[in-house]
Each structure stands twice: as C-alpha cells, then as structure tokens.
C-alpha positions in Angstrom: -18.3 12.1 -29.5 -15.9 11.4 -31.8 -13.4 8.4 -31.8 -10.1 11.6 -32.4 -11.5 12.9 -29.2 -12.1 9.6 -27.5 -7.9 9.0 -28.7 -7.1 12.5 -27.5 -8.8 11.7 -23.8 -6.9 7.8 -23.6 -3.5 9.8 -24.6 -4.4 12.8 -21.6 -4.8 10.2 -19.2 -1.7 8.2 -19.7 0.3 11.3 -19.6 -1.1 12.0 -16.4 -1.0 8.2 -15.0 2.7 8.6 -15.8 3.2 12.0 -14.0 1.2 10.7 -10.9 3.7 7.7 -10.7 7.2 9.6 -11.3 5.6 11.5 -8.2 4.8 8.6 -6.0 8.5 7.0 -7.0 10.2 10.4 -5.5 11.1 10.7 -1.4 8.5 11.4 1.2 10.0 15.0 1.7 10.4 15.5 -2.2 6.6 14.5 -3.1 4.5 17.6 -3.7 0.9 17.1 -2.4 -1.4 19.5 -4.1 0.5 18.3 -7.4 0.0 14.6 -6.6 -3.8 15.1 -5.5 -4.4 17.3 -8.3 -3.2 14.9 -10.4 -4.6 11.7 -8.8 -8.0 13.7 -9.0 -7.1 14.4 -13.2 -6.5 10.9 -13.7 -9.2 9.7 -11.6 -11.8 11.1 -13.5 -10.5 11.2 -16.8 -10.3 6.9 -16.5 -13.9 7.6 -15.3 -14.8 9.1 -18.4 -13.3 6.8 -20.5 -14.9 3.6 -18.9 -18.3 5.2 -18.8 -18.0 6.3 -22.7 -17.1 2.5 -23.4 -19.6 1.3 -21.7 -22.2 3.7 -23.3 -20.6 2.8 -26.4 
C-alpha cells in the first residue's frame, strides 16, 4: 500500500477518535449508543490496521 493511503487511514481515524470522545464528553441521557459503538468499532479497527501495517512494514 501506499504511504497517501497509509496518511489518508491515520487522518480517518483521528477524525473518528475525536467524534468518539465529543460523544463520551456529552450526558448519560444525550449519548447516542449505536453512534458511539459504531464509532468505537470504526476506530477500533482502523488503529488495528494501522499498527498491524507498521508492524508489517
């Protein structure tokens, strides 16, 4: 893979680490769940992805 897609991946998951912690910062009552677990799950495995393709590296 590429090192532009490698950059593209690294900037997808911080925009999603960021959206998962403005959700967790918000009330109990305001915090949507499937958004927060679908974005936990994003993030998740997009750091997983990342971590194995430096390792691989």
């Amino acid at each position: 893979m590429s090192e532009v897609f490698l950059f593209i991946m690294v900037t997808l998951s911080m925009v999603i680490w960021v959206a998962v912690s403005r959700e967790a910062v918000k009330t109990l009552k305001e915090i949507n769940r499937w958004k927060m677990q679908t974005l936990l799950s994003a993030g998740s495995l997009s750091t997983l992805f990342i971590t194995l393709r430096f390792f691989k590296a």
